[in-house]
C-alpha positions in Angstrom: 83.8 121.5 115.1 82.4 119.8 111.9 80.8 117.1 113.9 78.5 119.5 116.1 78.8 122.7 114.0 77.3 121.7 111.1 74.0 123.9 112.2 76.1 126.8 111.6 77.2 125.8 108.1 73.8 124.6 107.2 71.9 127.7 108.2 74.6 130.4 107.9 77.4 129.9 105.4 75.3 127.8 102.5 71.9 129.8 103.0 73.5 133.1 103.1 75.6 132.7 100.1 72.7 131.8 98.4 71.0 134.3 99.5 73.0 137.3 100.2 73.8 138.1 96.5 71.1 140.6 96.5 67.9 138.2 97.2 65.2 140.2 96.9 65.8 141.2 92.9 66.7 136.9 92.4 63.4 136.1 93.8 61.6 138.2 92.0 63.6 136.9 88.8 61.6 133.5 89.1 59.3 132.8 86.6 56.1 132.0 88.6 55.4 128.5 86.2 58.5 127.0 87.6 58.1 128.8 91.0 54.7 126.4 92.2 52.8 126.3 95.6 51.5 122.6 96.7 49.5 121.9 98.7 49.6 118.1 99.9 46.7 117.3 102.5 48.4 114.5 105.3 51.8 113.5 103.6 54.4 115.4 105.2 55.6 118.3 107.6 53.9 120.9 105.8 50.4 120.5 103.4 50.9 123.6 101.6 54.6 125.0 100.9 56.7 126.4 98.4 60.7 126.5 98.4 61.2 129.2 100.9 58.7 128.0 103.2 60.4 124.5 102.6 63.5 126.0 103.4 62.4 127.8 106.5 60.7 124.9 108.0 63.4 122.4 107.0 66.0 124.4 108.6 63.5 124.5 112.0 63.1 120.8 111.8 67.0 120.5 111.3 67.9 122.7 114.9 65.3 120.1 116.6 67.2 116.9 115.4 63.9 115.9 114.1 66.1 114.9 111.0 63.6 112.8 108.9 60.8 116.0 108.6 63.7 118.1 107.8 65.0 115.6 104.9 61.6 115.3 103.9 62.0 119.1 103.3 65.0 119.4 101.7 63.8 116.9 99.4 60.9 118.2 98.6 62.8 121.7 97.2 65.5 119.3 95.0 62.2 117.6 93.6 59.9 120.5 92.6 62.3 123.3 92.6 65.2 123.0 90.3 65.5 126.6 89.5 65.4 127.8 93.5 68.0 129.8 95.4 67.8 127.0 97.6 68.6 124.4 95.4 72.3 123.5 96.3 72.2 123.9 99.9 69.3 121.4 99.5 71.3 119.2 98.1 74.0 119.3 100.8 71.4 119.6 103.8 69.2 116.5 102.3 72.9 115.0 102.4 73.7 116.1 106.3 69.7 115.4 107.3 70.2 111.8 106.1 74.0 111.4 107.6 72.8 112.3 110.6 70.1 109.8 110.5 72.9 107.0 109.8 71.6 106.5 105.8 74.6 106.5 104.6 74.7 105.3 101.5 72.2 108.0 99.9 74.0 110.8 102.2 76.9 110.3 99.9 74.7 109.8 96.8 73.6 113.6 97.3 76.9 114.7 98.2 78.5 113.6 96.1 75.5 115.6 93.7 76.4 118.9 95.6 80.2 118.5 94.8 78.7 118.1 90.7 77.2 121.7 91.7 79.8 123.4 93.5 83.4 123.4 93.5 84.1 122.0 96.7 87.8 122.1 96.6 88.3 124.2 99.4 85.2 123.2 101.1 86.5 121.8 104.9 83.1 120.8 105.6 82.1 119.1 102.7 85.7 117.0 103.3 85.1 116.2 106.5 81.4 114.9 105.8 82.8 112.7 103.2 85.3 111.3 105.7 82.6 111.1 108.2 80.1 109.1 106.1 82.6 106.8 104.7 83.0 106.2 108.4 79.2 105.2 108.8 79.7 102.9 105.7 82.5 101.2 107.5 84.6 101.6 104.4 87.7 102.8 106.1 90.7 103.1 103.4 88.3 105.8 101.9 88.3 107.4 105.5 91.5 107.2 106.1 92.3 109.0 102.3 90.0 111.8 103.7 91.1 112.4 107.1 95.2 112.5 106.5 94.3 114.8 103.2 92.7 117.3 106.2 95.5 117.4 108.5 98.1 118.2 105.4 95.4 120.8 104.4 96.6 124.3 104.6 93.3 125.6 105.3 92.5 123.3 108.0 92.5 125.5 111.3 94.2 124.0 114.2 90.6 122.6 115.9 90.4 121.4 111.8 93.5 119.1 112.5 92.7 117.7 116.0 89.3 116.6 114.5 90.7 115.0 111.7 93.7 113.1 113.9 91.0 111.9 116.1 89.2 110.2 113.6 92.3 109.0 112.1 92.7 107.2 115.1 88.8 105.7 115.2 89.5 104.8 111.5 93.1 102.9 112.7 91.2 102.0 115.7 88.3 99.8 113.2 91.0 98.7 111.6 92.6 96.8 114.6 96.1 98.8 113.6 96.1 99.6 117.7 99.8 101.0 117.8 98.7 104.0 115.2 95.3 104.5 116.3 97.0 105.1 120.0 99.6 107.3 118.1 97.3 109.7 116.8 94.7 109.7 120.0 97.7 110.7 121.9 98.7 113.5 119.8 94.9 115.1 118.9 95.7 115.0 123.1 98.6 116.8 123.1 97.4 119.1 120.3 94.1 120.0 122.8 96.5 120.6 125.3 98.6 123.3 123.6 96.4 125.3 122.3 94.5 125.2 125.2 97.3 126.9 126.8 97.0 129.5 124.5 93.4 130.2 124.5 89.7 129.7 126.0 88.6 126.7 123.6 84.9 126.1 124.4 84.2 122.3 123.0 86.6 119.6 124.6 84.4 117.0 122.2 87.5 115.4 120.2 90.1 115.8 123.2 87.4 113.7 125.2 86.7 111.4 122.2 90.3 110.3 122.0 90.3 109.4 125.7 87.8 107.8 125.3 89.0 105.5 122.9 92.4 105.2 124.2 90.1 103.2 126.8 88.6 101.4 124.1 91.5 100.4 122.7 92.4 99.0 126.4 88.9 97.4 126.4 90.0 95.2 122.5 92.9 94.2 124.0 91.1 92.8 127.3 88.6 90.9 125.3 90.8 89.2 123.3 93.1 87.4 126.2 91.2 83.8 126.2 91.2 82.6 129.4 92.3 78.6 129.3 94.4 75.9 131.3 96.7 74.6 132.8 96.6 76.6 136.1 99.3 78.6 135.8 98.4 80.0 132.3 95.1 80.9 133.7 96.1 82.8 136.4 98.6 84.7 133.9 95.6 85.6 131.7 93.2 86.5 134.6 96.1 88.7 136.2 96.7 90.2 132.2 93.0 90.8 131.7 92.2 92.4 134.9 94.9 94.9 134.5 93.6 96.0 131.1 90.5 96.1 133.0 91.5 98.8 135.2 93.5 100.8 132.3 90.6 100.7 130.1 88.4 101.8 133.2 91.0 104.8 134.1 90.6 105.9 130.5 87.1 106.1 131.0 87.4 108.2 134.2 89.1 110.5 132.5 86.9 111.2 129.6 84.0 111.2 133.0 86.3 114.1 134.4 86.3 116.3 131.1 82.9 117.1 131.6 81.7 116.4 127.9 78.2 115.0 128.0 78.2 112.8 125.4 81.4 110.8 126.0 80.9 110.8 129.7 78.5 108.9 129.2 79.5 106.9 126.5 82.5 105.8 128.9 79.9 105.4 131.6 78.3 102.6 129.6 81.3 101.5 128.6 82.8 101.0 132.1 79.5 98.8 133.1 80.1 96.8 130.2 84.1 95.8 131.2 82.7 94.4 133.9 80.3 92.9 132.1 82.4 91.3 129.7 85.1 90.0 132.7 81.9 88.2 133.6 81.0 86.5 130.6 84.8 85.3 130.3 84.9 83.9 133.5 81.7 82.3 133.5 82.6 80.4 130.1 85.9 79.8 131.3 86.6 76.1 131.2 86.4 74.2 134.5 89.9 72.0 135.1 88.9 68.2 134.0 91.4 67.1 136.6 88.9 68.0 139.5 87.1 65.4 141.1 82.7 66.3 141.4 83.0 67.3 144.6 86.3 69.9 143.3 84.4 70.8 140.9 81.1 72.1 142.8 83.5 74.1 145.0 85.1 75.8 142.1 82.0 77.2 140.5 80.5 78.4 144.3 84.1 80.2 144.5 83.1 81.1 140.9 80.0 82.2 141.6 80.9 84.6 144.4 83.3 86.7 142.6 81.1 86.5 139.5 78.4 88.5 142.1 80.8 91.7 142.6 81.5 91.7 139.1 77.6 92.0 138.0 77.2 94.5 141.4 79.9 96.7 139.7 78.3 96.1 136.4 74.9 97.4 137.8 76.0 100.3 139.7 78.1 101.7 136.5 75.0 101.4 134.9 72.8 103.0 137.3 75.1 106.0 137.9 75.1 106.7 134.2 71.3 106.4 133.9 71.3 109.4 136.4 73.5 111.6 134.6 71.1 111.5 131.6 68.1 112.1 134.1 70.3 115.1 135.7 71.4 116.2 132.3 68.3 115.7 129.8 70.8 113.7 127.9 69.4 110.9 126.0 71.6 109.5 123.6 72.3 105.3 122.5 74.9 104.8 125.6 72.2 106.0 128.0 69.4 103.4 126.1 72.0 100.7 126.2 72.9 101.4 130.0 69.0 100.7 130.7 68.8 97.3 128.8 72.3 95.9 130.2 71.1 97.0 133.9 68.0 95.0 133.1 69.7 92.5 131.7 71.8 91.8 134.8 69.3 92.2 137.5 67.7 89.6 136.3 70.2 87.4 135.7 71.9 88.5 139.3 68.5 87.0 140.9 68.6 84.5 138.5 71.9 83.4 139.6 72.5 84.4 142.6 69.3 84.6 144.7 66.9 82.2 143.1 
């Protein structure tokens, strides 16, 4: 999976071809002027280091996800060691160490310098990073180019093809083209399923990511019904939205019942937040001018009380996937923003509500 195996091409296949073509007699090749030890007292990860021990430690940093030291690394090789075995797969790491921090922009400056070194023409990896940090920089025609080029790819394993129709879909998905996006969510889904059937596949990460935005696809349509008078139009869009609602929600219980961490609770979050969002709308919602004051009072206590299970909902969601990160040791973005919404609507509940 190019999204969560990148550790194995970054320490294995890059490092060992660089290596493996008889390293010992390379090394000792290098002509000691152009092969320097620093030593830098306070700046960095390491205060005295040359290329391999940059390497070594820069990989190290890399398995921790302590991305920035690692860059720092990487960089340091591309900027004093031109002439090193480790030279490309610098390059390429500085490249993943700075995708992975969201820096887009200069992650495709130094890709784009590895594909000057190599020939990356038959490079999966490299394809899919390119796909994945035009992506980051939102610029989705050029993800869209690089995605459908991997699914035609002969190369492309059949893993290879259900990653690249998922993110086909999350590109189609950005690009509001709903009817497509669902279209290749469903069949990265189908895909999952039969080869599943046919053997033991270990990551379920892009099955569960399709689910999961099937449900956010659900969740785009639900925000957009505008909720307005007279009566009866009202009560057709309340009746519309909540039944998004719930399809958006049973998306997310699904991607809760494949048992992958990350979008479990990803759809966690986002299940508090449909609630959330029903709330906002119906709070904003404009209250009928015909109503006399008296009317009027009534309809926002009736308001009021059915605004209460929604936040209670909203809480609970949001509790519940606060736990699984406790239970799990997961801490990713979904689980920050689950604590700040749950804050959020406490205080407003007793705002509201109690106060």
């Amino acid at each position: 999976m190019h999204k969560t195996q990148i550790k194995t091409f970054l320490f294995f296949p890059l490092i060992v071809i660089f290596l493996t073509a008889c390293p010992s007699r390379t090394r000792q090749h290098i002509d000691m002027t152009d092969h320097p030890i620093f030593i830098q007292p306070g700046s960095g990860p390491l205060t005295v280091y040359d290329d391999e021990e940059l390497n070594r430690v820069g990989s190290k940093y890399f398995e921790k996800k302590d991305y920035k030291n690692a860059a720092d690394c990487f960089r340091k090789i591309i900027e004093n060691y031109p002439k090193s075995v480790h030279y490309k797969s610098a390059v390429y790491n500085l490249a993943l160490s700075l995708e992975m921090q969201e820096q887009c922009e200069e992650a495709k400056k130094y890709y784009q310098k590895y594909s000057e070194l190599t020939d990356t023409t038959k490079d999966l990896d490299y394809k899919f990073r390119l796909g994945y940090v035009s992506l980051c920089l939102k610029d989705f025609d050029e993800a869209e180019k690089a995605f459908s080029a991997l699914i035609s790819d002969s190369s492309a394993s059949e893993m290879d093809i259900i990653e690249a129709k998922t993110n086909l879909g999350v590109v189609k998905y950005n690009k509001k083209e709903y009817k497509d996006a669902v279209e290749y969510f469903n069949q990265a889904i189908i895909d999952y399923a039969k080869l599943s059937k046919e053997k033991y596949i270990e990551n379920n990460f892009f099955v569960a990511q399709s689910i999961f935005y099937l449900g956010e696809v659900e969740a785009a349509k639900m925000r957009d019904v505008v909720l307005e008078f007279p009566q009866e139009l009202l009560e057709r869009r309340l009746e519309e939205k909540a039944k998004l609602l719930l399809s958006a929600q049973n998306y997310y219980l699904r991607v809760i019942k494949t048992g992958n961490i990350h979008w479990a609770t990803a759809a966690g979050f986002k299940t508090g937040e449909l609630y959330e969002i029903f709330y906002d709308h119906l709070i904003n919602a404009p209250i009928p001018e015909e109503l006399t004051d008296e009317q009027k009072e009534i309809y926002k206590e009736e308001l009021k009380k059915k605004i209460a299970v929604l936040i209670t909902k909203a809480v609970r969601v949001y509790e519940a996937t606060i736990d699984v990160g406790k239970r799990t040791g997961m801490d990713s973005k979904w689980i920050t923003y689950a604590k700040e919404h749950m804050d959020k609507l406490k205080e407003l509940f007793i705002e509201e509500h109690v106060n």
